[in-house]
C-alpha beads as a LAMMPS data file, in Angstrom:
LAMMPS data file: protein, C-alpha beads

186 atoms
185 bonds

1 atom types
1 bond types

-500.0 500.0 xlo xhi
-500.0 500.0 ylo yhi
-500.0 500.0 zlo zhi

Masses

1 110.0

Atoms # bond

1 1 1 -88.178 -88.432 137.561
2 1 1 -88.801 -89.911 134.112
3 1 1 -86.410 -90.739 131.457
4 1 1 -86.978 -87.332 129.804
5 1 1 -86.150 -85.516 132.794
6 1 1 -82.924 -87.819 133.768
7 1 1 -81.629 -86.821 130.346
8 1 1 -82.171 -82.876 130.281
9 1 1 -80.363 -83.397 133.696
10 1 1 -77.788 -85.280 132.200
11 1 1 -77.520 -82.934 129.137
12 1 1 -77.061 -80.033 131.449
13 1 1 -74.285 -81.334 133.506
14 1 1 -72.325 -82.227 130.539
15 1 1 -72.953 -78.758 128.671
16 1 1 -70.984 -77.715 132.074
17 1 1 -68.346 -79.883 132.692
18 1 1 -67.435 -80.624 128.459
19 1 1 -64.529 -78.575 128.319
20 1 1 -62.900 -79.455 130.784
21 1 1 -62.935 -82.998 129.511
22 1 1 -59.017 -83.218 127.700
23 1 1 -58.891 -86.526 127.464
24 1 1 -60.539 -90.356 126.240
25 1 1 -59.996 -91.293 129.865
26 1 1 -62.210 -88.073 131.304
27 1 1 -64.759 -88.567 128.761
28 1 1 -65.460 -92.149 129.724
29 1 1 -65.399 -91.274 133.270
30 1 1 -67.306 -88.014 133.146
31 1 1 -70.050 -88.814 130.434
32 1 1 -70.160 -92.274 128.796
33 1 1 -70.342 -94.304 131.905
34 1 1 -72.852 -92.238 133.236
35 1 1 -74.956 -92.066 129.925
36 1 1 -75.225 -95.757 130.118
37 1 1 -76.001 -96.322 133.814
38 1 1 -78.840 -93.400 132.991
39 1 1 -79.993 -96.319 130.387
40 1 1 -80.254 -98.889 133.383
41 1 1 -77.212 -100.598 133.097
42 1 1 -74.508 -101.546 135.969
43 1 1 -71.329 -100.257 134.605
44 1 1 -69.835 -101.724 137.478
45 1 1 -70.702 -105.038 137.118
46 1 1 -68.759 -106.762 134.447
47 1 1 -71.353 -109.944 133.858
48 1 1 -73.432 -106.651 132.254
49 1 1 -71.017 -103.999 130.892
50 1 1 -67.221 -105.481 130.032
51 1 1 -64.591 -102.412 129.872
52 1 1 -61.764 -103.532 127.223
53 1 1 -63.686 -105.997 125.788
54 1 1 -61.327 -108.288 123.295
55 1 1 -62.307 -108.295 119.727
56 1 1 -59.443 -109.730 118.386
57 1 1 -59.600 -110.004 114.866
58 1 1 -57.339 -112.380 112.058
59 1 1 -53.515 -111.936 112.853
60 1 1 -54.094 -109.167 115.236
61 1 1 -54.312 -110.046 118.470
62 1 1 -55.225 -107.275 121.688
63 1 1 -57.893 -105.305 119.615
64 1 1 -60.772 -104.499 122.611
65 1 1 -63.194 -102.050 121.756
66 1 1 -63.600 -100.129 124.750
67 1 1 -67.245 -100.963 125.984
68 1 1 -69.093 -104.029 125.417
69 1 1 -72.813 -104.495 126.730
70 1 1 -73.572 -108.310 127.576
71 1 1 -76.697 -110.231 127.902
72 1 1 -76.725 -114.083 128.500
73 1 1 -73.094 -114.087 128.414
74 1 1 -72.781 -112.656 124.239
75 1 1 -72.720 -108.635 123.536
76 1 1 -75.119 -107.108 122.423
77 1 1 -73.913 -103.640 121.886
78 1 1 -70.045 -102.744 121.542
79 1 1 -69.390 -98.774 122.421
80 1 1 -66.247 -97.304 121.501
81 1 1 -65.367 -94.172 122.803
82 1 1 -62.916 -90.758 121.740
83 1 1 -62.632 -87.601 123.403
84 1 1 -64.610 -84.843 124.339
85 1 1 -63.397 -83.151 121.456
86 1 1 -62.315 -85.273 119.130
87 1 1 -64.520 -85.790 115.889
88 1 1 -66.363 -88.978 115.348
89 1 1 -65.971 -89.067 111.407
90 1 1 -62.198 -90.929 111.236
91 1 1 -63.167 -93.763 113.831
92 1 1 -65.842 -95.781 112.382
93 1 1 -63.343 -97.890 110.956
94 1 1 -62.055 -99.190 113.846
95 1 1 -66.052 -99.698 115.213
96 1 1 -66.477 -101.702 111.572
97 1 1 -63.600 -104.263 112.485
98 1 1 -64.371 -104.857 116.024
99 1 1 -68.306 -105.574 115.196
100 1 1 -67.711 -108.028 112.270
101 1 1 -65.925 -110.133 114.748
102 1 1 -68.111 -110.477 117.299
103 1 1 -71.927 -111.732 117.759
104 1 1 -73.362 -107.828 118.572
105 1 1 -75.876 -106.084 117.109
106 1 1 -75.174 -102.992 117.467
107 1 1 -72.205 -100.768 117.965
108 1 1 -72.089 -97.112 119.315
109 1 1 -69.556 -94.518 118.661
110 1 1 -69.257 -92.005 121.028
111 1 1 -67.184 -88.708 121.906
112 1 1 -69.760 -88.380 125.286
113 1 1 -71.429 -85.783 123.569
114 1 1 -72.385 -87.218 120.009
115 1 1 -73.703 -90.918 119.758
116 1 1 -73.640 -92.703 116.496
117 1 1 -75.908 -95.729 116.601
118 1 1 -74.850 -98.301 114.130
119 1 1 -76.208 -101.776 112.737
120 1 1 -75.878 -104.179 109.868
121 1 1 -79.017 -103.453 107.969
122 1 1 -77.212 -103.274 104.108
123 1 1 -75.350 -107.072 104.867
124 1 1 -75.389 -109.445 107.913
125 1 1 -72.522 -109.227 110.350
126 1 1 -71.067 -106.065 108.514
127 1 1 -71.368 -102.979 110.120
128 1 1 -73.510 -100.118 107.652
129 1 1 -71.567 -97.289 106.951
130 1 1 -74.349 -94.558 108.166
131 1 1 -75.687 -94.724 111.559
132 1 1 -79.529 -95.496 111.483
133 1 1 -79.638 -93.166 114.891
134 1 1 -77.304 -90.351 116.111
135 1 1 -78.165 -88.483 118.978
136 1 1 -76.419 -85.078 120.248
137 1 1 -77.199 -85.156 124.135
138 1 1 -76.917 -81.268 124.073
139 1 1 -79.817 -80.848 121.760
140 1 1 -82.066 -83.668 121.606
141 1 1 -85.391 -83.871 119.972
142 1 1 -88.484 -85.509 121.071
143 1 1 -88.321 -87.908 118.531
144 1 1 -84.449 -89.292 119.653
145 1 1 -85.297 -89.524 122.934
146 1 1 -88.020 -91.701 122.161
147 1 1 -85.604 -93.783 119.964
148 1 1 -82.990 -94.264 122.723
149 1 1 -85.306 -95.181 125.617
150 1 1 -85.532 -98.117 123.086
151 1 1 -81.891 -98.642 124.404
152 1 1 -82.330 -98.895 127.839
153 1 1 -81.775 -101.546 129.978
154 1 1 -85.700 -102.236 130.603
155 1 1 -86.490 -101.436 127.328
156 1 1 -83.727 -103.691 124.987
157 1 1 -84.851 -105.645 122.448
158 1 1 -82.916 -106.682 119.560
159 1 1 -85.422 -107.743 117.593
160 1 1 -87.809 -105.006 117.949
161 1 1 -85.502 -102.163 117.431
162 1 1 -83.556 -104.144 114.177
163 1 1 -86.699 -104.573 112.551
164 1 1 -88.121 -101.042 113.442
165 1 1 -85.325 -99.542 111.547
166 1 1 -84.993 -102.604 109.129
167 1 1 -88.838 -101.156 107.897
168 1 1 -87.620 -97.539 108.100
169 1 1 -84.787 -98.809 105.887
170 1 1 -86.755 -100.237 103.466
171 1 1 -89.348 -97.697 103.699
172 1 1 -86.553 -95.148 102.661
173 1 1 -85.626 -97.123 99.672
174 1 1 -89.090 -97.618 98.681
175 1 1 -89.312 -93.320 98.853
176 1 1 -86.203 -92.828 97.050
177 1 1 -87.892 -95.348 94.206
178 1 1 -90.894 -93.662 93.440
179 1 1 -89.068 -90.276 93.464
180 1 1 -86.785 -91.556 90.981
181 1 1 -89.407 -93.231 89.364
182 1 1 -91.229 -90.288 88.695
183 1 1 -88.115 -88.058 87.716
184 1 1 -87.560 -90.628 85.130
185 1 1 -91.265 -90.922 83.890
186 1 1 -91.369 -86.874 83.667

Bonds

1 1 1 2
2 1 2 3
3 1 3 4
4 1 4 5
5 1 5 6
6 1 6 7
7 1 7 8
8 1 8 9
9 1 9 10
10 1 10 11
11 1 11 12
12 1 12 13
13 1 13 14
14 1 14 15
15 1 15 16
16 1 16 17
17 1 17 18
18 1 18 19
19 1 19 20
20 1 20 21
21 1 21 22
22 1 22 23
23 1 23 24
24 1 24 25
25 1 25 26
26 1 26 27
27 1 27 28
28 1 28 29
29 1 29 30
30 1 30 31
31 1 31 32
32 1 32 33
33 1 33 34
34 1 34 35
35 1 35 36
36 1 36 37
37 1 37 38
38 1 38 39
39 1 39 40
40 1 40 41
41 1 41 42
42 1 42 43
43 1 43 44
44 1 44 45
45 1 45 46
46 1 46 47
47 1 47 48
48 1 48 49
49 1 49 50
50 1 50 51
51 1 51 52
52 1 52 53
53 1 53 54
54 1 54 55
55 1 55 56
56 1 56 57
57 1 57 58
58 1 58 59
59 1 59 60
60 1 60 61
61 1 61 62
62 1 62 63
63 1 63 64
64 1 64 65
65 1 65 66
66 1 66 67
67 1 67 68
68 1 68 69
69 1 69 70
70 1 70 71
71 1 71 72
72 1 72 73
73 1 73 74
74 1 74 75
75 1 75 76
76 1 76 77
77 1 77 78
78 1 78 79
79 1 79 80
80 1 80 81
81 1 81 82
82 1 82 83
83 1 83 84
84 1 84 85
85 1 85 86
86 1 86 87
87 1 87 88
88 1 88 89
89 1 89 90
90 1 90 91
91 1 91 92
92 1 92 93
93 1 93 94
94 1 94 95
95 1 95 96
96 1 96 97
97 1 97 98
98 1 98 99
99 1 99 100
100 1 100 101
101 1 101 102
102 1 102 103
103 1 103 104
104 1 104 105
105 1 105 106
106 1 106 107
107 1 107 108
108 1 108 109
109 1 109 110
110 1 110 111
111 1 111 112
112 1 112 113
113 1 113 114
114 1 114 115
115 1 115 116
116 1 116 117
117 1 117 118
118 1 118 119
119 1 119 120
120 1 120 121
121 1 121 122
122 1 122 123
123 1 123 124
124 1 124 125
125 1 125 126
126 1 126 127
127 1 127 128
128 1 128 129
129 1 129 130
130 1 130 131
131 1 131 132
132 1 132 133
133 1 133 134
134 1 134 135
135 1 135 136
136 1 136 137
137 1 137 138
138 1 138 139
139 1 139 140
140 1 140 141
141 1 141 142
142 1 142 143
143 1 143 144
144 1 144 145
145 1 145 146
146 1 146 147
147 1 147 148
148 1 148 149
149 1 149 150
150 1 150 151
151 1 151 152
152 1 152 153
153 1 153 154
154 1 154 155
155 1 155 156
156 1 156 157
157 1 157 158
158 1 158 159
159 1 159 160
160 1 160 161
161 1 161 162
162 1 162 163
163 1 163 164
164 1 164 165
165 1 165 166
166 1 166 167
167 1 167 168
168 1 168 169
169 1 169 170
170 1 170 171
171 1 171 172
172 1 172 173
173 1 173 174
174 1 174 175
175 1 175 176
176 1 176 177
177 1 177 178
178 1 178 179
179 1 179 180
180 1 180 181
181 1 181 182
182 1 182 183
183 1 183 184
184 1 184 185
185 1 185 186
């Protein structure tokens, strides 16, 4: 079965079980640690995926983002995760604090169902504000599938997917120039 597939199977199992998720706890269980071992990962084994990793931060002391992905011993992508139900829009402050404090590149916010992909395209080692890559697993398009399998396990690399979306970045700016060049000029 090929990625595609594994995913429309995934997509269908949570469509089933996703109200009868009530809490962070059943979410995590139920969908994000199975979303991630679908990418290739071994969400048992904590040399590869940490549960409660610390990102302490100045004065406070305990913060752990829930999720940390590791390669060579440093994350690489930090995952925090809400509820099934619970909106993603109030919690990317807490996602901002626990990246700028550690050495990832990327950090996902997730309610099982919705995941926001963020990076630090605008500034180094500060989290952007807008996701370059959010992905509904209920209704997925070609095009974000494509973009996650980037994510897998097999597939990683930091340097290829930052600079893929560092040239759609800049590619977008370079757009929004020339059509406010030419508002201006008319």
């Amino acid at each position: 079965m090929d990625f595609s597939d594994k995913l429309k199977q995934f997509s269908a199992r949570a469509e089933m079980i996703k109200t009868t998720l009530q809490t962070e706890e059943a979410t995590k269980t139920s969908l994000v640690m199975p979303f991630f071992s679908l990418l290739g990962y071994d969400v048992f084994n904590p040399m590869e995926f940490i549960p409660e990793f610390t990102a302490d931060f100045g004065i406070k002391k305990g913060e752990k983002v829930d999720y940390a992905i590791i390669n060579e011993g440093k994350p690489i992508i930090l995952v925090e995760c809400k509820g099934g139900n619970d909106s993603l829009t109030k919690h990317d402050a807490q996602l901002f604090r626990y990246f700028t404090v550690t050495d990832s590149k990327f950090a996902i916010l997730t309610n099982g169902l919705v995941y926001k992909f963020f990076t630090d395209l605008d500034e180094a080692n500060k989290m952007d504000d807008t996701p370059f890559l959010e992905i509904n697993i209920l209704d997925m398009s070609d095009l974000q599938v494509q973009e996650l399998k980037k994510f897998t396990k097999d597939n990683f690399d930091i340097d290829t997917i930052f600079n893929i979306n560092k040239l759609k970045f800049e590619g977008l700016c370079k757009w929004a120039l020339i059509l406010l060049e030419s508002i201006v000029i008319k």
